[in-house]
Predicted model as a PDB file, atoms N, CA, C, CB and O in Angstrom, pLDDT in the B-factor column:
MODEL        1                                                                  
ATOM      1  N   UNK A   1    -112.160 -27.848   5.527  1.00 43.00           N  
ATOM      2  CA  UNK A   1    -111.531 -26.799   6.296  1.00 43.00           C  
ATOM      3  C   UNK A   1    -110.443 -26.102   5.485  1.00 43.00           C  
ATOM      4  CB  UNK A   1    -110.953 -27.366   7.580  1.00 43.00           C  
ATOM      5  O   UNK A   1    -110.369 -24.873   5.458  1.00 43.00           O  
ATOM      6  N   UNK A   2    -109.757 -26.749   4.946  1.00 49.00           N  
ATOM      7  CA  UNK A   2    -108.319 -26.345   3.921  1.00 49.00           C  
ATOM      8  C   UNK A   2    -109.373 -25.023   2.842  1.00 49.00           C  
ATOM      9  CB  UNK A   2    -107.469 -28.363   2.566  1.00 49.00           C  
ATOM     10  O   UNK A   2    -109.338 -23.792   2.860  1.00 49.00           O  
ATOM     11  N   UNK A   3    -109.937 -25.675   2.284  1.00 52.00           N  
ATOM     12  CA  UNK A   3    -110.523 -24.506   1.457  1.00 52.00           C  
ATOM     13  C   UNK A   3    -111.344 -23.681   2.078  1.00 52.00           C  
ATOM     14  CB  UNK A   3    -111.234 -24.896   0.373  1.00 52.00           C  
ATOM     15  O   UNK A   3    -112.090 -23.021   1.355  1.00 52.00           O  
ATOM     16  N   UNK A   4    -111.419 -23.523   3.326  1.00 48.00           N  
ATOM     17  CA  UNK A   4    -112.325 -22.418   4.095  1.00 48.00           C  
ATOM     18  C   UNK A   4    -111.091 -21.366   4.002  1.00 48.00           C  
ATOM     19  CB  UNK A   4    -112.975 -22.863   5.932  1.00 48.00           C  
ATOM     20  O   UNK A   4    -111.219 -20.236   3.531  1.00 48.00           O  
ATOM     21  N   UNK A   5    -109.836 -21.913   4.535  1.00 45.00           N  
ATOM     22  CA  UNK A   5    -108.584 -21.200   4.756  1.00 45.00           C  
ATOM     23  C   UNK A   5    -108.347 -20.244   3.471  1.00 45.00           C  
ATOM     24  CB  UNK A   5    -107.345 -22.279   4.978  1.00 45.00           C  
ATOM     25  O   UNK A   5    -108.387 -19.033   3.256  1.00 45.00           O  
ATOM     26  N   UNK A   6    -108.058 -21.513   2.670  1.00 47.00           N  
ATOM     27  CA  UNK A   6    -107.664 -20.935   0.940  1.00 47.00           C  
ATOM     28  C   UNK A   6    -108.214 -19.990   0.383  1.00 47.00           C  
ATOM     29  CB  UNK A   6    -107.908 -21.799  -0.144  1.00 47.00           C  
ATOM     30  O   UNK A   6    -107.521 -19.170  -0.219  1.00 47.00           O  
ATOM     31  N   UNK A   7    -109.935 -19.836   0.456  1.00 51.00           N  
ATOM     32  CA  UNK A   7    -110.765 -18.897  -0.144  1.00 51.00           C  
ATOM     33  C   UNK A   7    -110.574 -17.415   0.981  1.00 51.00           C  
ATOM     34  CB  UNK A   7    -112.473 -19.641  -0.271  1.00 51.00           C  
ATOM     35  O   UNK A   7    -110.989 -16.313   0.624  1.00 51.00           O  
ATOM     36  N   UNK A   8    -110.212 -17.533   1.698  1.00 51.00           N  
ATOM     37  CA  UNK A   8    -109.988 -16.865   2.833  1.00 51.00           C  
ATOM     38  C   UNK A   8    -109.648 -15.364   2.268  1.00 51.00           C  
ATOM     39  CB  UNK A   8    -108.831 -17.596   3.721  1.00 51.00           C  
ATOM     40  O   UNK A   8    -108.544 -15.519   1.745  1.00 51.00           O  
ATOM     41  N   UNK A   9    -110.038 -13.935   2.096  1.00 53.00           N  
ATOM     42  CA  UNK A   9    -109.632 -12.940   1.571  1.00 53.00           C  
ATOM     43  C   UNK A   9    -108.563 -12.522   1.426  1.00 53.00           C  
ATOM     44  CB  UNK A   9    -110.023 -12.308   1.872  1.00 53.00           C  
ATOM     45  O   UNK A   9    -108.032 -11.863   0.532  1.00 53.00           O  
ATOM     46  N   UNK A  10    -108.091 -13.100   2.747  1.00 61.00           N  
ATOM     47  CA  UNK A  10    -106.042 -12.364   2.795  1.00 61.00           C  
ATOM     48  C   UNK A  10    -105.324 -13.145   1.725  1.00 61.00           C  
ATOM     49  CB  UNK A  10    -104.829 -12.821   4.643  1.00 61.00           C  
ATOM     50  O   UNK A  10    -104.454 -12.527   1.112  1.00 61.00           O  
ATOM     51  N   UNK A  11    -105.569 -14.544   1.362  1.00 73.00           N  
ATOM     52  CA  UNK A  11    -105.132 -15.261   0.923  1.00 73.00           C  
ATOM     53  C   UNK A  11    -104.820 -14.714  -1.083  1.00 73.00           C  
ATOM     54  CB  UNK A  11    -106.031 -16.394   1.489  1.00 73.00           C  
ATOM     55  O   UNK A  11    -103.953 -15.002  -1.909  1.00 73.00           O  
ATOM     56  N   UNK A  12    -106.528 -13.519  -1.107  1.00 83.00           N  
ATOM     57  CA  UNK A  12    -106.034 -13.329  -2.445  1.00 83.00           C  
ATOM     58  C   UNK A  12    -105.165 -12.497  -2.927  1.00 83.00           C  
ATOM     59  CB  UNK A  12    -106.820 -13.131  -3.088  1.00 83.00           C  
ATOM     60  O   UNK A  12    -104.710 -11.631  -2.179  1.00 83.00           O  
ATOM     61  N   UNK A  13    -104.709 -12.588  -4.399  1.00 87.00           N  
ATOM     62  CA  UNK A  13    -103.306 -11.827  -4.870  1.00 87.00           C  
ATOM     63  C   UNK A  13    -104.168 -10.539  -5.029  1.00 87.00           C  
ATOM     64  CB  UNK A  13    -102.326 -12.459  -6.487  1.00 87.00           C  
ATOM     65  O   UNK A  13    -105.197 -10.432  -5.696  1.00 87.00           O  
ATOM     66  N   UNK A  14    -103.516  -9.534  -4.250  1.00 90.00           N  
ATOM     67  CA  UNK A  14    -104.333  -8.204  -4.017  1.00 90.00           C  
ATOM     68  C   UNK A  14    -102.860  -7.488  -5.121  1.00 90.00           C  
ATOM     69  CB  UNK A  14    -104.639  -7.510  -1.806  1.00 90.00           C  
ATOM     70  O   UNK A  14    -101.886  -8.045  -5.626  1.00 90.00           O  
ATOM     71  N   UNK A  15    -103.338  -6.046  -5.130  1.00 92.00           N  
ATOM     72  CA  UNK A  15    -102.187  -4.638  -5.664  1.00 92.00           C  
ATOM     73  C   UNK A  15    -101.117  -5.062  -4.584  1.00 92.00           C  
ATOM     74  CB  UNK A  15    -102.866  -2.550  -5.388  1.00 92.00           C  
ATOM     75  O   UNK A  15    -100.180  -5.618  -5.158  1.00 92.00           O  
ATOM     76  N   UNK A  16    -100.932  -4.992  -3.214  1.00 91.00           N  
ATOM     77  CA  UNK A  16     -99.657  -4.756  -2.185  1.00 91.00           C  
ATOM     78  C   UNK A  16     -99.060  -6.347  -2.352  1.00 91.00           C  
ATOM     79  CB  UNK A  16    -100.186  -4.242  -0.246  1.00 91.00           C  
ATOM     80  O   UNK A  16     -97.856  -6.566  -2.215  1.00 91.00           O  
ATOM     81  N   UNK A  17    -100.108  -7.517  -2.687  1.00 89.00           N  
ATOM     82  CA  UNK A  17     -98.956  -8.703  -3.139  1.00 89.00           C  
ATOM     83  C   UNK A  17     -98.294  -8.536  -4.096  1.00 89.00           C  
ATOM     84  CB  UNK A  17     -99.364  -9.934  -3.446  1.00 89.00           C  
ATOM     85  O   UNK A  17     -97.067  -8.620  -4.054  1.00 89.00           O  
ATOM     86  N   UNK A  18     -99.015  -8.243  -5.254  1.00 90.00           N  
ATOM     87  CA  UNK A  18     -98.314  -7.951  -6.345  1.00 90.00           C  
ATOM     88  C   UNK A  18     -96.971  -6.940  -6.578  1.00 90.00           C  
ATOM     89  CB  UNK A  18     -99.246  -7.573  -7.023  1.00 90.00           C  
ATOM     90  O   UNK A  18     -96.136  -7.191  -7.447  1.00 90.00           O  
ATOM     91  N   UNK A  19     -96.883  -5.790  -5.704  1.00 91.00           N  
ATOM     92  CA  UNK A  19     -95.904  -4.958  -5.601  1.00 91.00           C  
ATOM     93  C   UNK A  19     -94.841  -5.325  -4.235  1.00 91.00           C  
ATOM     94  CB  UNK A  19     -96.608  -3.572  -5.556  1.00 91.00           C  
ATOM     95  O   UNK A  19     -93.779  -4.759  -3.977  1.00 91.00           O  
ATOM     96  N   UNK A  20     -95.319  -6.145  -3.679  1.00 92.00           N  
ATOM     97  CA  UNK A  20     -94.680  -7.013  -2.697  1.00 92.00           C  
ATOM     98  C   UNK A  20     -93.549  -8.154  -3.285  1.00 92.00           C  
ATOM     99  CB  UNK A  20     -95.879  -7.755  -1.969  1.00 92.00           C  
ATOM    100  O   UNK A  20     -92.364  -8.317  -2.995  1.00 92.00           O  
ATOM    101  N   UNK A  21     -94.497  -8.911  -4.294  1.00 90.00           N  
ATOM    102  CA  UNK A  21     -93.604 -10.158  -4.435  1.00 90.00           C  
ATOM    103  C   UNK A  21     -92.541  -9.575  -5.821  1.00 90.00           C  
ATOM    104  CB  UNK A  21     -94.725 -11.814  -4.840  1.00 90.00           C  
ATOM    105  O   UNK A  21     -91.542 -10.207  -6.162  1.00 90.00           O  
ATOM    106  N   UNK A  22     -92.957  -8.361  -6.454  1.00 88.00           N  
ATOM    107  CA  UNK A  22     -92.507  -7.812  -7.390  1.00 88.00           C  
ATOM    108  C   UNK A  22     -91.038  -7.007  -7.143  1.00 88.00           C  
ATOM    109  CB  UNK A  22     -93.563  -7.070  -7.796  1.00 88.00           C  
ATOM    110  O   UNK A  22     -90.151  -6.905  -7.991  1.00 88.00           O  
ATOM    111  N   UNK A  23     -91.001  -6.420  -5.666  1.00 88.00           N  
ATOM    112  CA  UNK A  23     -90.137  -5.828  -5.349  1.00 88.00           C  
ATOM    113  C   UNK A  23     -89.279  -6.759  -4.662  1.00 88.00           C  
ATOM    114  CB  UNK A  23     -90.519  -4.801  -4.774  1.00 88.00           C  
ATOM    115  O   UNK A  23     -88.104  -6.473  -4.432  1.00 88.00           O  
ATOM    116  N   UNK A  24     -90.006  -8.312  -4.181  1.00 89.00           N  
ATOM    117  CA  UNK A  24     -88.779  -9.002  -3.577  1.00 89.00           C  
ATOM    118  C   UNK A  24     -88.252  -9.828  -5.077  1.00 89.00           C  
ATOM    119  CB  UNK A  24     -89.260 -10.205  -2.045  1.00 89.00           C  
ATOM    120  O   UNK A  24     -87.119 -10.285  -5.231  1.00 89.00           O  
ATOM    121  N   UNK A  25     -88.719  -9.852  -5.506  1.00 86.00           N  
ATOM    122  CA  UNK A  25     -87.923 -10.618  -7.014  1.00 86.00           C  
ATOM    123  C   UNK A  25     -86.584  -9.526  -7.307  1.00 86.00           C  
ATOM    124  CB  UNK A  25     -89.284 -10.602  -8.814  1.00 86.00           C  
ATOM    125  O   UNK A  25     -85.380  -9.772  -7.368  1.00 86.00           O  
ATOM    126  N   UNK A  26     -87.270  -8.342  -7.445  1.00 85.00           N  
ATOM    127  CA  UNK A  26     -86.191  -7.310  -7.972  1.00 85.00           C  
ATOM    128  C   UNK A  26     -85.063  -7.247  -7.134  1.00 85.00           C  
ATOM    129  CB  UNK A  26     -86.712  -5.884  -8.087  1.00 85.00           C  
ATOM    130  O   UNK A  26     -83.942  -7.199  -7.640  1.00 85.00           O  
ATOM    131  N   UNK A  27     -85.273  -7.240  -5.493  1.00 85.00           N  
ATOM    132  CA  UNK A  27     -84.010  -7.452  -5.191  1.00 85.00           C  
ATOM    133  C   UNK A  27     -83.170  -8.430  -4.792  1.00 85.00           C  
ATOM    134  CB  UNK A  27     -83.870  -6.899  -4.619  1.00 85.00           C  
ATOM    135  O   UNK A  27     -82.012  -8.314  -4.391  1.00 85.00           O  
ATOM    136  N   UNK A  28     -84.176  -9.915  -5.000  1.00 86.00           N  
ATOM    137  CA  UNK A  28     -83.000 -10.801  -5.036  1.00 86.00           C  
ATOM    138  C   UNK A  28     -82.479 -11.353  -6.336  1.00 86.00           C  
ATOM    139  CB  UNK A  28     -83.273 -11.886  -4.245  1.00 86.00           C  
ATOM    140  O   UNK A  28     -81.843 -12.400  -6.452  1.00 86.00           O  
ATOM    141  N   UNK A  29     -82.848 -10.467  -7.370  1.00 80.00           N  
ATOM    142  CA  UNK A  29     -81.970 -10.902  -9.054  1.00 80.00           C  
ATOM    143  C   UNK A  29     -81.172  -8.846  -8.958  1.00 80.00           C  
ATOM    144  CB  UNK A  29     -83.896 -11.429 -11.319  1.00 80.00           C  
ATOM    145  O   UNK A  29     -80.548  -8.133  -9.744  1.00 80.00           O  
ATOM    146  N   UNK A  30     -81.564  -8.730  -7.921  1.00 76.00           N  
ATOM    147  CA  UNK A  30     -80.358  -6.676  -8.099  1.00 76.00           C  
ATOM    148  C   UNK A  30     -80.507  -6.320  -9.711  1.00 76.00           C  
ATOM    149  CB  UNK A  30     -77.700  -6.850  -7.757  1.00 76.00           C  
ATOM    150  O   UNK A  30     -79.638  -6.249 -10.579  1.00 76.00           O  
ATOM    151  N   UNK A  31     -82.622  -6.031  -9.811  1.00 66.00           N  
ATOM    152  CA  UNK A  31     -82.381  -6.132 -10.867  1.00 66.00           C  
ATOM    153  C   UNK A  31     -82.979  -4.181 -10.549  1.00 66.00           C  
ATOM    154  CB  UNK A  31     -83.103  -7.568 -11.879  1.00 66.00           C  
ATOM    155  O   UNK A  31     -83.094  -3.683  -9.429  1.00 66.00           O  
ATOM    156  N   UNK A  32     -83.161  -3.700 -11.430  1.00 68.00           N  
ATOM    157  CA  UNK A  32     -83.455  -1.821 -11.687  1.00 68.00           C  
ATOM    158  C   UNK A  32     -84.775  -2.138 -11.335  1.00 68.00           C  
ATOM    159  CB  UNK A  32     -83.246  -0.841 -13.524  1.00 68.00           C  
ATOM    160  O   UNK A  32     -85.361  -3.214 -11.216  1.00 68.00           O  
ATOM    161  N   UNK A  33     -85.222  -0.616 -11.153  1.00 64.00           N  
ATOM    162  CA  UNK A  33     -86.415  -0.587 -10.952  1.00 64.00           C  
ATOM    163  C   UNK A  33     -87.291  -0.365 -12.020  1.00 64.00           C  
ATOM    164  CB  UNK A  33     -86.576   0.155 -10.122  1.00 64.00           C  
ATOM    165  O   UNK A  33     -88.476  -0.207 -11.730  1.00 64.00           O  
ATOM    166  N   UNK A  34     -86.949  -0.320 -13.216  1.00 67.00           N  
ATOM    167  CA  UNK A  34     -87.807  -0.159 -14.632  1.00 67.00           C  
ATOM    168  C   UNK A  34     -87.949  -1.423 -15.145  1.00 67.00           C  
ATOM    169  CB  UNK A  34     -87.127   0.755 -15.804  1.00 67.00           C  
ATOM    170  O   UNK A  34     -88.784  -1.645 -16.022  1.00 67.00           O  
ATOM    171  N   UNK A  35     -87.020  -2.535 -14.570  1.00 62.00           N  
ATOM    172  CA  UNK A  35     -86.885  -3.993 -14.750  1.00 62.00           C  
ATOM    173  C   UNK A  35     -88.256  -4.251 -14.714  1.00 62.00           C  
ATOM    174  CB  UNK A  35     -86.009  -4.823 -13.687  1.00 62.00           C  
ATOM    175  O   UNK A  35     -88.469  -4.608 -15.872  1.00 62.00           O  
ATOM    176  N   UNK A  36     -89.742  -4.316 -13.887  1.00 61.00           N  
ATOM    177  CA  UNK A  36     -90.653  -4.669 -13.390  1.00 61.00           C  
ATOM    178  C   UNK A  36     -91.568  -4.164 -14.121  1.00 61.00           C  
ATOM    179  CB  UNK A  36     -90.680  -4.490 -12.255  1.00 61.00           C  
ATOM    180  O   UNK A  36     -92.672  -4.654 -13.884  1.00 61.00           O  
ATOM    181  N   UNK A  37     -91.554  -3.407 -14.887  1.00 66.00           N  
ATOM    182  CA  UNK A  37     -92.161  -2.805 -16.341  1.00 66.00           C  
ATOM    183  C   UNK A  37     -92.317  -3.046 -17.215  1.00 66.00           C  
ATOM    184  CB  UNK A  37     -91.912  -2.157 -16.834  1.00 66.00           C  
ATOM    185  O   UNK A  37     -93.424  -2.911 -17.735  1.00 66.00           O  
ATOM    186  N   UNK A  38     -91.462  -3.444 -17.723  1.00 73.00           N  
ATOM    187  CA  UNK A  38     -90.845  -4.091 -18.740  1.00 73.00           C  
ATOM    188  C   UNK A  38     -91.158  -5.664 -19.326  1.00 73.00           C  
ATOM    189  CB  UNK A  38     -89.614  -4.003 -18.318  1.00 73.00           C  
ATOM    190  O   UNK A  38     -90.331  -6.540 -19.073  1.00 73.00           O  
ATOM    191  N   UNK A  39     -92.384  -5.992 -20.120  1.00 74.00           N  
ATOM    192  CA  UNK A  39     -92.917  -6.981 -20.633  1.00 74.00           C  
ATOM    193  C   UNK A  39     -91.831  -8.113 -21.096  1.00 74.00           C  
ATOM    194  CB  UNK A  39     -93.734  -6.462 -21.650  1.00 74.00           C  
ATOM    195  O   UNK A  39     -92.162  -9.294 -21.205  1.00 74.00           O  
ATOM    196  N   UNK A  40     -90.524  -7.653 -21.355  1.00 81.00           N  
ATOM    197  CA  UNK A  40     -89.490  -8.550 -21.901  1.00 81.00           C  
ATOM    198  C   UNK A  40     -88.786  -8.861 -20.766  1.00 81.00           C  
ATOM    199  CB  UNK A  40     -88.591  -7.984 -23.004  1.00 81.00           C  
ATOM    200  O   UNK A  40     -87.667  -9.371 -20.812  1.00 81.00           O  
ATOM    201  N   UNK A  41     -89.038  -8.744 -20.323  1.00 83.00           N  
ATOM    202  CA  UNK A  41     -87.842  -8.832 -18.733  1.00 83.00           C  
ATOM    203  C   UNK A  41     -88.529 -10.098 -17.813  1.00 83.00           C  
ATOM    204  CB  UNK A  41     -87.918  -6.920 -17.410  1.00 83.00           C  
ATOM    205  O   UNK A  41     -89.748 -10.192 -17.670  1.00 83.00           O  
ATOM    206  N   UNK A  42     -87.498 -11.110 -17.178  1.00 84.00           N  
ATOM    207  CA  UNK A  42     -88.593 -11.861 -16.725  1.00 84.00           C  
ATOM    208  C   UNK A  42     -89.177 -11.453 -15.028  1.00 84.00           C  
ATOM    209  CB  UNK A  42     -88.049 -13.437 -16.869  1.00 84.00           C  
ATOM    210  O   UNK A  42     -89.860 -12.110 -14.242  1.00 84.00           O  
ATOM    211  N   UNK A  43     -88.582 -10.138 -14.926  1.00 86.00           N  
ATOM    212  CA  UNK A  43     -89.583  -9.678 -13.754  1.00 86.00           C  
ATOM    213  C   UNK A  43     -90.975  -9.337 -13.822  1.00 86.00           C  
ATOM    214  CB  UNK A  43     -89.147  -8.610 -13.226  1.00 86.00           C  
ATOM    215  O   UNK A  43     -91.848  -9.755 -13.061  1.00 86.00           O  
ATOM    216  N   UNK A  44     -91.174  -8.257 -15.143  1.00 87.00           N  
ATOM    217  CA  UNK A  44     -92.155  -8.267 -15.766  1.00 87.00           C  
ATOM    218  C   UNK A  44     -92.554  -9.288 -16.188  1.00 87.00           C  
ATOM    219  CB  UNK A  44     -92.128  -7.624 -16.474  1.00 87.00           C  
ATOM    220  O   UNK A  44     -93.756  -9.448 -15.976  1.00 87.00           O  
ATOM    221  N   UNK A  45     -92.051 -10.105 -16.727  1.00 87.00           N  
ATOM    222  CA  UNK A  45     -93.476 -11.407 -16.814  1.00 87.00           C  
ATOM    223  C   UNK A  45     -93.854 -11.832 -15.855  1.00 87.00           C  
ATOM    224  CB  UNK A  45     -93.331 -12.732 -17.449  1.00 87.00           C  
ATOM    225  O   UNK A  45     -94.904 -12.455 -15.705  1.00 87.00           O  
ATOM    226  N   UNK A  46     -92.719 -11.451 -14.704  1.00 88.00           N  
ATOM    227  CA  UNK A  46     -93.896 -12.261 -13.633  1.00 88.00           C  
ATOM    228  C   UNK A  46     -94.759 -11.374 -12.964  1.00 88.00           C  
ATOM    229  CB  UNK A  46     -93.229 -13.122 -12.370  1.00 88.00           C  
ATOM    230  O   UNK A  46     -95.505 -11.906 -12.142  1.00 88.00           O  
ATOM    231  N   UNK A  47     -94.829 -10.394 -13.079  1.00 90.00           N  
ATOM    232  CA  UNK A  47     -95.687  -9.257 -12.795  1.00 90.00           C  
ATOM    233  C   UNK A  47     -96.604  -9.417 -13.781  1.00 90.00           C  
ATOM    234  CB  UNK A  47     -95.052  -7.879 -12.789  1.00 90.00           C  
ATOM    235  O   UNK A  47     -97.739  -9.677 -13.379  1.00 90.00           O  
ATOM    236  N   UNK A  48     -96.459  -9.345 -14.862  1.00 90.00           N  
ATOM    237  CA  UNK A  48     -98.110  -9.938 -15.424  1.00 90.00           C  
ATOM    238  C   UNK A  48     -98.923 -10.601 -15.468  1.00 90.00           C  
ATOM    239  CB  UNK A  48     -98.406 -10.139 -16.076  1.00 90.00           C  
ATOM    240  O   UNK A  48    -100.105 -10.389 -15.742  1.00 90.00           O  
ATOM    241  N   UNK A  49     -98.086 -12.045 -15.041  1.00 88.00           N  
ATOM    242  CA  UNK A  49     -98.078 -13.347 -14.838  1.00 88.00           C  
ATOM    243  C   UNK A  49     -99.183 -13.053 -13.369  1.00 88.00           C  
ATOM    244  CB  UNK A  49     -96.327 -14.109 -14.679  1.00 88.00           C  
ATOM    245  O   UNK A  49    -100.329 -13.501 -13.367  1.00 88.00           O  
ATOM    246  N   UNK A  50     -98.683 -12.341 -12.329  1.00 89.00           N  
ATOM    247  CA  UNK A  50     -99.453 -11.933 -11.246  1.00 89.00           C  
ATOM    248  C   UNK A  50    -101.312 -11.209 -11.733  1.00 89.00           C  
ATOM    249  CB  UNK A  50     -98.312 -10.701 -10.484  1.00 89.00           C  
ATOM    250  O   UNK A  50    -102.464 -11.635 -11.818  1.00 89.00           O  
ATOM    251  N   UNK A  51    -100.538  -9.890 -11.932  1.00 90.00           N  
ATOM    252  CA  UNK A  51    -102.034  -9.437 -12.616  1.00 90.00           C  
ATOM    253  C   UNK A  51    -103.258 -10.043 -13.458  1.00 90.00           C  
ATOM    254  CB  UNK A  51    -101.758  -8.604 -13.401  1.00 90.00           C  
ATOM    255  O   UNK A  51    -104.439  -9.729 -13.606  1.00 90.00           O  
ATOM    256  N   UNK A  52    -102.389 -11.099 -13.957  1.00 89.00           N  
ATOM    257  CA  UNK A  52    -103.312 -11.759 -14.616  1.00 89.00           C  
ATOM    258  C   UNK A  52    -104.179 -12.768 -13.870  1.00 89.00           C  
ATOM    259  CB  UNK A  52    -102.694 -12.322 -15.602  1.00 89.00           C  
ATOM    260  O   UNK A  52    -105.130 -13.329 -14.414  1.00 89.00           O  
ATOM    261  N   UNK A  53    -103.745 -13.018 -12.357  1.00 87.00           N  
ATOM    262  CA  UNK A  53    -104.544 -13.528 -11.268  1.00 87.00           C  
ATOM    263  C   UNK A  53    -104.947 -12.455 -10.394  1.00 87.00           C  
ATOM    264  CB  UNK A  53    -103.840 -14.551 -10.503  1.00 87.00           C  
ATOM    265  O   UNK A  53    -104.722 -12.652  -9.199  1.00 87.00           O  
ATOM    266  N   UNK A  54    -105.496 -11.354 -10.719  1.00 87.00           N  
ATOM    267  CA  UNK A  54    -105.369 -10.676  -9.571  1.00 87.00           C  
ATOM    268  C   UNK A  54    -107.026 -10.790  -8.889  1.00 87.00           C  
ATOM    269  CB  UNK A  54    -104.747  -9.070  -9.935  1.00 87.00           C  
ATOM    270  O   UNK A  54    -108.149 -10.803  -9.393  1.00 87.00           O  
ATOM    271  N   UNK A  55    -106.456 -10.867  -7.389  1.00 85.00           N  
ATOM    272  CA  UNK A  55    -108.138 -11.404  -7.319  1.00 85.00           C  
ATOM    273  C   UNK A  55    -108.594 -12.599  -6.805  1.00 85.00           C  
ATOM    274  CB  UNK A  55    -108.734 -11.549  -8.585  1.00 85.00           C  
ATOM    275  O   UNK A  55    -109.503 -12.817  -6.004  1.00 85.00           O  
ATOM    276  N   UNK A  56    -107.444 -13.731  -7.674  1.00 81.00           N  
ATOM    277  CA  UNK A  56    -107.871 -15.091  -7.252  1.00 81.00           C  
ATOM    278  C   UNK A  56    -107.068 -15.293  -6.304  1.00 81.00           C  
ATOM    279  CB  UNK A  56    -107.846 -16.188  -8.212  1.00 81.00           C  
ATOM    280  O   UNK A  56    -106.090 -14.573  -6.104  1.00 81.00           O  
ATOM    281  N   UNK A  57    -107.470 -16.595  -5.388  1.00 77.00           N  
ATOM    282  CA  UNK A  57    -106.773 -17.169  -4.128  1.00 77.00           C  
ATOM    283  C   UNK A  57    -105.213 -17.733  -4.889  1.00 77.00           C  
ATOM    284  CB  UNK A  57    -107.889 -18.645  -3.292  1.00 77.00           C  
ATOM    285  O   UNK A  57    -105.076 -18.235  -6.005  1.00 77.00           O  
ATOM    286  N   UNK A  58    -104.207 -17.458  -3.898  1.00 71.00           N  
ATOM    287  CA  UNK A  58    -103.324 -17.268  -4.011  1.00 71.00           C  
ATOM    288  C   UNK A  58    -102.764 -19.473  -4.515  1.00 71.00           C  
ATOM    289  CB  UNK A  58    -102.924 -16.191  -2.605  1.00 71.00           C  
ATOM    290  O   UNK A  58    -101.742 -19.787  -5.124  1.00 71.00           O  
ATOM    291  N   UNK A  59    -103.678 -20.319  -4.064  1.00 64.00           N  
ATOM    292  CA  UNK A  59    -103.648 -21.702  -4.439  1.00 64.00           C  
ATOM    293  C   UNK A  59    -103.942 -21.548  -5.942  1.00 64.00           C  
ATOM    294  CB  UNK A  59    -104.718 -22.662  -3.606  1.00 64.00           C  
ATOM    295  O   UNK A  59    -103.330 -22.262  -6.735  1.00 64.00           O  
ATOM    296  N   UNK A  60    -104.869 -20.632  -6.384  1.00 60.00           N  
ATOM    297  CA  UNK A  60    -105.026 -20.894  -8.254  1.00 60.00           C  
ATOM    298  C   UNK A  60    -103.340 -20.771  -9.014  1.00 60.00           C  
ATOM    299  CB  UNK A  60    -106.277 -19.202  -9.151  1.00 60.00           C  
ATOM    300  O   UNK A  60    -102.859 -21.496  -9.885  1.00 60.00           O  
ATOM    301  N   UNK A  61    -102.855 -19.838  -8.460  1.00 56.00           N  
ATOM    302  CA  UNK A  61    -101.767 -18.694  -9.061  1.00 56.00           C  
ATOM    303  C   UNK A  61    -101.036 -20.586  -9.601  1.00 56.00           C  
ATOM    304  CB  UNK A  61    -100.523 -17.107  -7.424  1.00 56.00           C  
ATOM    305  O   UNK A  61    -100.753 -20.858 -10.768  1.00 56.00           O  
ATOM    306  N   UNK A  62    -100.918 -21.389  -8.650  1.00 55.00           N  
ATOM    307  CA  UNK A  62     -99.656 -22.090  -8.935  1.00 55.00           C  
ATOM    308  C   UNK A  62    -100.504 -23.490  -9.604  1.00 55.00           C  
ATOM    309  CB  UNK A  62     -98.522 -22.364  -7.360  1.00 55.00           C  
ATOM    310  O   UNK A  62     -99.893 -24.556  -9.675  1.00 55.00           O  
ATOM    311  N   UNK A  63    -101.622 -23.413  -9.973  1.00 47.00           N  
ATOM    312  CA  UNK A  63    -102.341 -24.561 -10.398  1.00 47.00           C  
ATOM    313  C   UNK A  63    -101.934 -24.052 -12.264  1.00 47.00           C  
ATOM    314  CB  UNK A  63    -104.345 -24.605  -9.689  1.00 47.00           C  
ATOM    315  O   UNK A  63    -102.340 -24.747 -13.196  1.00 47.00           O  
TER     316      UNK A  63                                                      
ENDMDL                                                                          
END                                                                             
């Protein structure tokens, strides 16, 4: 049942998670908004860090 849930579509890291969890990072480090762009920045890594799951169920992201 757990992985009926997990595979579940909502569950995957879509574009609006990604600009979701991207914009709540930014404002709880009050960081700029070019911050998230920015490959050296560790907002941007985690925005790539995202994209680079994009797609998969949101249980891979942290495996």
């Amino acid at each position: 049942m757990n992985s009926v849930f997990n595979e579940h579509p909502s569950r995957r890291i879509t574009d609006e998670f990604i600009e979701k969890a991207v914009q709540d990072a930014r404002a709880s480090f009050k960081g700029n908004l070019k911050e998230g762009d920015g490959p050296n920045t560790g907002i941007g890594a985690f925005r790539f860090m995202l994209e680079a799951y994009h797609g998969v169920p949101c249980w891979n992201f942290k495996n």
